[in-house]
C-alpha positions in Angstrom: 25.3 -16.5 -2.3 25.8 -18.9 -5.7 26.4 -17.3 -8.7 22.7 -18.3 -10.2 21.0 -16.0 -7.2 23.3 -13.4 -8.2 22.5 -13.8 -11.7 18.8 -13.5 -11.1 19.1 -10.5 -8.5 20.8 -8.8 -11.7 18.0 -10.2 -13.7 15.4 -8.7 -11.2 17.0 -5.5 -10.6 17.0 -4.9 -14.3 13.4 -5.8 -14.9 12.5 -2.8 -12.5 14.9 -0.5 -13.6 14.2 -0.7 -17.3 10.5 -1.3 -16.8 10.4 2.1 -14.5 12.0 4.2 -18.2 9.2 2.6 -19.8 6.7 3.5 -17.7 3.0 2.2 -17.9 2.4 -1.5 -18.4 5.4 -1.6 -19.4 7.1 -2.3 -15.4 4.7 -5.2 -15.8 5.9 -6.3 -19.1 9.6 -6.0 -18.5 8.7 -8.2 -15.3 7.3 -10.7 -17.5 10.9 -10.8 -19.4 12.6 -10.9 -16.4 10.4 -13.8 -15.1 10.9 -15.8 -18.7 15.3 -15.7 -18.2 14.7 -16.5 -14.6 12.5 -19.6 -15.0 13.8 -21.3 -18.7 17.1 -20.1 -18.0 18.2 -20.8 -14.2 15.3 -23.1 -14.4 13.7 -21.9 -11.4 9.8 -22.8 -10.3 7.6 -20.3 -11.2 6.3 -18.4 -7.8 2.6 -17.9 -7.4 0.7 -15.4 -8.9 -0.3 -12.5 -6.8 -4.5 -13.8 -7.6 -5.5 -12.0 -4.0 -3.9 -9.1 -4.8 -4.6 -8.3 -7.9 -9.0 -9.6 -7.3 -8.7 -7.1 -4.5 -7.3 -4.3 -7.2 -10.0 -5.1 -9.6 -12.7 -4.9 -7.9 -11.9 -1.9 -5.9 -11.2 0.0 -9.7 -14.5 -0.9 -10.7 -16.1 0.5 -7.9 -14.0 3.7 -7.9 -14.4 4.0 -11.4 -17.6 3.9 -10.9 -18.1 6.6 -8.2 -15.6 8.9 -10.9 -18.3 8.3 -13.4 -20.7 9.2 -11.7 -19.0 12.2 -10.0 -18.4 10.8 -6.8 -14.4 11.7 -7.0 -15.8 15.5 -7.4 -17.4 15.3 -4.7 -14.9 14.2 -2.5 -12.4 16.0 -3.8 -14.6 19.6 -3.2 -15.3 18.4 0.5 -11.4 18.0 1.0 -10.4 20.6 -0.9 -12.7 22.7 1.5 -10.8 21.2 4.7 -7.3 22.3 2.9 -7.8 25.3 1.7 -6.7 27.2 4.2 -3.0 25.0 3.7 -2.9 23.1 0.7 -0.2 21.3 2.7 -2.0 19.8 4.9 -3.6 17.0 2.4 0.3 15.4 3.1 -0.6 15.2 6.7 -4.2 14.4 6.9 -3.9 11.7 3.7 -1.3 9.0 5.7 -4.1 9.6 8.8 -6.7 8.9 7.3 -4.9 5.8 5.1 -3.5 4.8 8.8 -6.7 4.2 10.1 -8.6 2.3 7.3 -6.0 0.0 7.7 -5.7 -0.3 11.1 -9.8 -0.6 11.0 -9.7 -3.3 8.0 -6.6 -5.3 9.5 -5.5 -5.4 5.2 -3.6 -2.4 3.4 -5.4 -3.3 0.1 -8.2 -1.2 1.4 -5.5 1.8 0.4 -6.4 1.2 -3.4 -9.5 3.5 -3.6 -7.7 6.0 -1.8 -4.6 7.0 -4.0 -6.4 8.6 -6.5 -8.7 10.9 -4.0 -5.6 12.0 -2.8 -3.8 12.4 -6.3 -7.2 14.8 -7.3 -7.2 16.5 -3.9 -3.3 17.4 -4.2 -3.7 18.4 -8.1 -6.4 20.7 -7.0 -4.7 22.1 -3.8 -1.5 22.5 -6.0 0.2 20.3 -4.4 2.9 17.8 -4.9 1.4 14.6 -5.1 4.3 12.6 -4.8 4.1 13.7 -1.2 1.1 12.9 0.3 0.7 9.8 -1.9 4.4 8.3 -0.9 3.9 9.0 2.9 0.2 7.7 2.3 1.5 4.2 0.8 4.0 3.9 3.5 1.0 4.5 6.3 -1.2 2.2 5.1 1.7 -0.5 5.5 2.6 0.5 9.1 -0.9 0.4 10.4 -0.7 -3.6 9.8 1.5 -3.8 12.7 -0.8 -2.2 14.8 -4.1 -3.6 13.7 -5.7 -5.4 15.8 -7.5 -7.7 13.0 -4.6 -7.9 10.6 -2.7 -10.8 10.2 0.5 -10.3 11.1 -0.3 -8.8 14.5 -2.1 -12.5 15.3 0.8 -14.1 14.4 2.6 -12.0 17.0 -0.7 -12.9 19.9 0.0 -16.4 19.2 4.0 -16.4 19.7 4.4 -13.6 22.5 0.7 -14.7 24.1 2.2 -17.8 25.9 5.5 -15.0 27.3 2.6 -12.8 28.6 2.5 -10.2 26.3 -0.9 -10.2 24.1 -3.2 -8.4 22.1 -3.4 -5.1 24.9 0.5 -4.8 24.8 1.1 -5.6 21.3 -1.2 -2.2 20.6 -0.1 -0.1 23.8 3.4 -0.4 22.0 2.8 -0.6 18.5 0.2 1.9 17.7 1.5 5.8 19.2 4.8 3.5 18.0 3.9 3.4 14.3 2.0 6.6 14.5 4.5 8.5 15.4 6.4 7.1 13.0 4.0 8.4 10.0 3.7 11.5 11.5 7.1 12.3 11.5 7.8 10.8 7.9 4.7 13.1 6.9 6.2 16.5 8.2 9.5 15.6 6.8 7.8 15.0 3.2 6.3 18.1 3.5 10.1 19.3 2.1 10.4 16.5 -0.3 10.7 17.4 -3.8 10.6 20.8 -5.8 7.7 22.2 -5.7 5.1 21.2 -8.7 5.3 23.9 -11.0 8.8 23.6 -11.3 8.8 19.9 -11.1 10.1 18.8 -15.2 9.0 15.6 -15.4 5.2 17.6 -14.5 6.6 20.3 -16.8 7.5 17.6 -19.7 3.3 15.8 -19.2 2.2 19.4 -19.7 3.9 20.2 -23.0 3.3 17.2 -24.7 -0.5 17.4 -23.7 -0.7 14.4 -21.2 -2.0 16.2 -18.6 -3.9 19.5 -18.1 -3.1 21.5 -15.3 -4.8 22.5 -12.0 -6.6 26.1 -12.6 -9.4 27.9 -10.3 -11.9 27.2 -12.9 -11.6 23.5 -11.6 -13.0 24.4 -8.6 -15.6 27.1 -10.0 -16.8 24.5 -12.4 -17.2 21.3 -9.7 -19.5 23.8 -8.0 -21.1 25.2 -10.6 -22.1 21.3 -11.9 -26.4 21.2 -12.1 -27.9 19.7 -8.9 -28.7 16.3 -10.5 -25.2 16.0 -11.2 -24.5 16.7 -7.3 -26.8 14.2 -6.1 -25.6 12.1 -8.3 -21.8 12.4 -7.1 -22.8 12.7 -3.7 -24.8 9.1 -3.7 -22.3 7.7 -5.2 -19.5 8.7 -2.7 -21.7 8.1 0.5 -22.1 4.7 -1.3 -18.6 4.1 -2.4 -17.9 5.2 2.1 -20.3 3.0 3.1 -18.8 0.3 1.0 -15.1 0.6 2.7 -17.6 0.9 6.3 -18.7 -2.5 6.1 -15.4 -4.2 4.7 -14.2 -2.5 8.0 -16.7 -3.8 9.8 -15.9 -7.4 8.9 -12.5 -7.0 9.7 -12.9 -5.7 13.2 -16.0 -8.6 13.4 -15.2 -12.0 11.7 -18.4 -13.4 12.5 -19.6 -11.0 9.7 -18.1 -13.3 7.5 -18.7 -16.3 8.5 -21.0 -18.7 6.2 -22.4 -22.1 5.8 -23.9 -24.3 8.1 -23.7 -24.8 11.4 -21.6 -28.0 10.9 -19.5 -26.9 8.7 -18.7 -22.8 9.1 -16.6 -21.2 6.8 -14.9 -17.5 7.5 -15.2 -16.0 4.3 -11.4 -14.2 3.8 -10.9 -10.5 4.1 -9.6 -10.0 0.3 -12.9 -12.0 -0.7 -15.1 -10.1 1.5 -13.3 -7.0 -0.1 -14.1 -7.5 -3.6 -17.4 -9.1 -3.1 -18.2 -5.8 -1.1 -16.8 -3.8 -3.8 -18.1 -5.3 -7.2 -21.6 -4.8 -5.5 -21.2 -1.5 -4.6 -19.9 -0.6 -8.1 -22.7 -2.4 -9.6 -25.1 -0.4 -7.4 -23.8 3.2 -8.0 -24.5 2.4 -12.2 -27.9 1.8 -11.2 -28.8 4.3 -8.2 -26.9 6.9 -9.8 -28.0 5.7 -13.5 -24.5 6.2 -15.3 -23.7 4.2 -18.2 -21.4 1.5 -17.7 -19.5 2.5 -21.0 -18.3 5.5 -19.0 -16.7 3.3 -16.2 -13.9 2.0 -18.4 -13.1 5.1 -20.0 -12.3 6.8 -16.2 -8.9 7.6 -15.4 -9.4 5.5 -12.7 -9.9 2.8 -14.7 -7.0 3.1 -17.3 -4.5 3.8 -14.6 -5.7 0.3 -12.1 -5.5 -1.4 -15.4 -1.7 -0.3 -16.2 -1.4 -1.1 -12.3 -2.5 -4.6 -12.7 0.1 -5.5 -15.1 2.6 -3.8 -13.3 1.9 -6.2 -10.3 1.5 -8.9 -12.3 4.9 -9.3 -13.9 6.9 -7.1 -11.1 5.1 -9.2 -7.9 5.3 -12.4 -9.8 9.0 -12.4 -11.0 9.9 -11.5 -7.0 7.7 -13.6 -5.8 9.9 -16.8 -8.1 13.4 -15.0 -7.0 12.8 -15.4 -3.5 11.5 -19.2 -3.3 13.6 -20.3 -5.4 16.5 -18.9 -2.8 14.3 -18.8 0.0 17.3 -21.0 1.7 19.7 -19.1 1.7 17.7 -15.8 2.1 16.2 -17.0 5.5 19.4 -18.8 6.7 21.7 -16.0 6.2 20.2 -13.9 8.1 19.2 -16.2 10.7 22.8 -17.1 11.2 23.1 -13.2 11.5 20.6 -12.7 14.3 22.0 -15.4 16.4 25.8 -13.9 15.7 24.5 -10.2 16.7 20.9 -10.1 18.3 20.8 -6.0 18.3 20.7 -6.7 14.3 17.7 -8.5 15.1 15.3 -5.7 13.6 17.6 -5.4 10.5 16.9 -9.4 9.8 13.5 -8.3 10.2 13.4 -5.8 7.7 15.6 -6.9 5.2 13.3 -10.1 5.7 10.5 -8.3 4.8 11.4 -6.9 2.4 12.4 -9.7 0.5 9.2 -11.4 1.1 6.7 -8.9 1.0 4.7 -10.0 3.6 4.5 -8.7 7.7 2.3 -12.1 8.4 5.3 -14.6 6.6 8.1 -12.5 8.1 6.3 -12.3 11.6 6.2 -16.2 11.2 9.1 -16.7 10.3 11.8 -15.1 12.2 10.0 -13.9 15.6 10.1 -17.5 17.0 14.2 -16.8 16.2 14.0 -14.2 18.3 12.4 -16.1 21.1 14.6 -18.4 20.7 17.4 -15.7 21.1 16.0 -14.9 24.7 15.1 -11.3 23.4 12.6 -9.8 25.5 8.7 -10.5 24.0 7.7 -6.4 24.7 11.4 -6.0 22.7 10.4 -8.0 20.0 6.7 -6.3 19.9 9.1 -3.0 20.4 10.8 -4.1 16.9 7.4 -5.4 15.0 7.2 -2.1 13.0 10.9 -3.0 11.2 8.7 -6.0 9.3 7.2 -3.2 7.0 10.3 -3.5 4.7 9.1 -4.1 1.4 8.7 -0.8 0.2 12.5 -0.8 -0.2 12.6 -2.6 -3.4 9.6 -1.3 -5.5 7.6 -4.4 -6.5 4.9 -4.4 -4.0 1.1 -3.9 -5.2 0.6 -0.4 -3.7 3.5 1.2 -4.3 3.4 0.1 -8.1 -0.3 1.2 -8.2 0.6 4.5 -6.2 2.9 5.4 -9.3 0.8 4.9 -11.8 -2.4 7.1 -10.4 0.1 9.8 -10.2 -0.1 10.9 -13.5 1.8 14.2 -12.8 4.5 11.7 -13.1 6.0 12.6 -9.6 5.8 10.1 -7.6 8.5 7.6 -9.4 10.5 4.6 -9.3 14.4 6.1 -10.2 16.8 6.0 -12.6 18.7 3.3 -10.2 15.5 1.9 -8.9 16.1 2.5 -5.3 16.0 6.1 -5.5 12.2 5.9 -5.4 9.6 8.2 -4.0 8.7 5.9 -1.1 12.4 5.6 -0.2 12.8 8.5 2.5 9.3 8.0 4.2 9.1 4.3 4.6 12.8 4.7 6.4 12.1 7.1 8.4 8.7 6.0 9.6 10.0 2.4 9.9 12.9 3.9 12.0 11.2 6.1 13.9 8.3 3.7 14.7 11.1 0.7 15.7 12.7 3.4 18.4 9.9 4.5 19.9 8.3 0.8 20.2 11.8 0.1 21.8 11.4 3.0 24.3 7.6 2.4 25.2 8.6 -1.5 26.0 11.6 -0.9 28.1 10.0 2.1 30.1 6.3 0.4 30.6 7.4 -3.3 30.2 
């Protein structure tokens, strides 16, 4: 490790942590310093701007924003609230489900956007800590990428282990009760995560100041109580805003969905496309079917907290993004060198791979041929596919940065020392759980 990666590590690390004190836009504006010393003073290449990313975030704001305008959050909220009342708990359970299998559907976990803040609304309303079911939520909709079938890091893995006889049916007998376990378990142990929200002072400090309102029954008395235009209203709009994420599922599981041109010359239309072409229509829709003013849409909570996401990812995701290719070298060799030294630390490359490179598909590509290589079993290596879900562990990603900033109870946070973060405990112990079990399944059924 030269001195000039150590410099910008510091340089990196600093960004976050100082960024995370400031809160708001500004973790995307302290990335944005950070990125200035690291390229015109170590001179390094600018990486590439997270332009996918941040289209799909967009777009999926606008049309949630919209459905809040229009009332379509209420409505949600009041049919969930129903399913939890019984156990407000339950929302940290049923949330990661439910964000497991959109992604698992969609083979992307951008599709997790329009979720966070259903599930920030449903745990304010069931008095609930929302840094639980929103952490565990984040960390499921990452895990179900290594065990979609349309995603693509689990094609990466068909096309290396397809050739050593283990394909598409093996890759999902192992990986999906593998990584579902895994969130299950990481769900009940959040259950215990944190005081409880009332006595939460960060919660305590929003409320004082006049940030944030708190949760009372009237809430609930007055979503009911709204007049029935209002209803239908809300109700359209969230049947529309569901029917929306139904056919980017549906071109995920179905690529010939997307697939435009001529006849000569096809072209597969991308999933992050298809996503915000899908969604800026919807949005667009629910103004007019629903007729709400498209004045309202910007002034949503929705919409001021995808913004101050946006420029989170933005300077966070793009300073990263430069760190790692401009010592990409290194990165990759070191722990290459490491798996062929030790090949049990094989998962660890993976992970710490991942999570330098925030990406299953890159880190799939490049270290799995490594293991290969190693003579590690193909079912073992689909066995260890869950451990490339690493990049929760240093908080830069898209999601997890957008997760914070929707909880505006303020408790679900990046810590004082950065890696203290709410998404810390679950994303370990799913990943963990989810690498053993894979292990198990592949040496007792393959």
């Amino acid at each position: 490790m030269t001195s000039q990666m150590i410099f910008q590590l510091v340089i990196l690390l600093a960004a976050i942590a100082i960024g995370a004190r400031a809160g708001g836009v500004g973790m995307g504006l302290w990335g944005g310093v950070g990125l200035l010393i690291v390229v015109f003073v170590t001179r390094a290449a600018p990486g590439s701007i997270p332009g996918e990313v941040l289209l799909i975030i967009l777009t999926v704001i606008m049309a949630a924003s919209a459905m809040e305008a229009a009332g379509g959050i209420d409505y949600l909220v009041k049919i969930a609230a129903g399913l939890i009342r019984k156990s407000p708990r339950h929302v940290t359970i049923i949330a990661p489900l439910v964000s497991y299998v959109f992604t698992f559907l969609s083979g992307t976990g951008h599709i997790f956007y329009p979720l966070i803040p259903v599930i920030y609304e449903v745990a304010m309303k069931g008095r609930v800590r929302p840094e639980r079911p929103i952490a565990v939520s984040t960390i499921a909709s990452q895990q179900a990428i290594t065990a979609s079938p349309v995603s693509a890091a689990t094609a990466a893995m068909i096309a290396l282990l397809g050739a050593k006889g283990v394909g598409l049916v093996q890759i999902l007998l192992i990986c999906v009760p593998s990584t579902l376990i895994g969130v299950l378990v990481a769900a009940l142990v959040q259950t215990r995560i944190g005081v409880e929200l009332d006595q939460d002072p960060e919660y305590q400090r929003r409320l004082a100041s006049g940030e944030l309102t708190p949760p009372t029954e009237t809430d609930t008395a007055a979503l009911e109580g709204k007049n029935s235009a209002s209803n239908r209203g809300g109700a359209l709009s969230a049947w529309m805003f569901l029917v929306a994420v139904f056919l980017v599922v549906c071109c995920g599981l179905f690529p010939n969905l997307r697939k435009v041109g001529t006849e000569a010359a096809p072209v597969t239309v991308s999933m992050p496309m298809t996503i915000a072409i899908v969604m800026m229509g919807v949005a667009a829709a629910m103004l007019l079917f629903t007729r709400t003013s498209a004045t309202t849409l910007v002034k949503t909570k929705t919409c001021q907290a995808g913004i101050t996401a946006v420029i989170g990812i933005l300077g966070l995701a793009w300073l990263g993004d430069t760190f790692i290719d401009d010592n990409s070298k290194v990165i990759i060799g070191g722990l290459s060198h490491m798996a062929e030294s030790y090949p049990a630390s094989f998962a660890l490359g993976l992970f710490v791979t991942s999570m330098l490179l925030y990406s299953q598909a890159a880190t799939t590509q490049t270290l799995m041929p490594l293991g290969l290589t190693l003579g590690i079993a193909p079912a073992a290596l689909a066995g260890m596919f869950p451990a490339v879900n690493g990049y929760f562990f240093i908080p830069t990603y898209g999601t997890l940065i957008a997760a914070v900033n929707f909880d505006r109870s303020g408790t679900t946070r990046i810590g004082k020392y950065v890696l203290n973060h709410s998404f810390m405990i679950p994303g370990l112990v799913s990943t963990l759980v989810a690498v053993s079990t894979g292990l198990l399944i592949a040496k007792i059924f393959f």
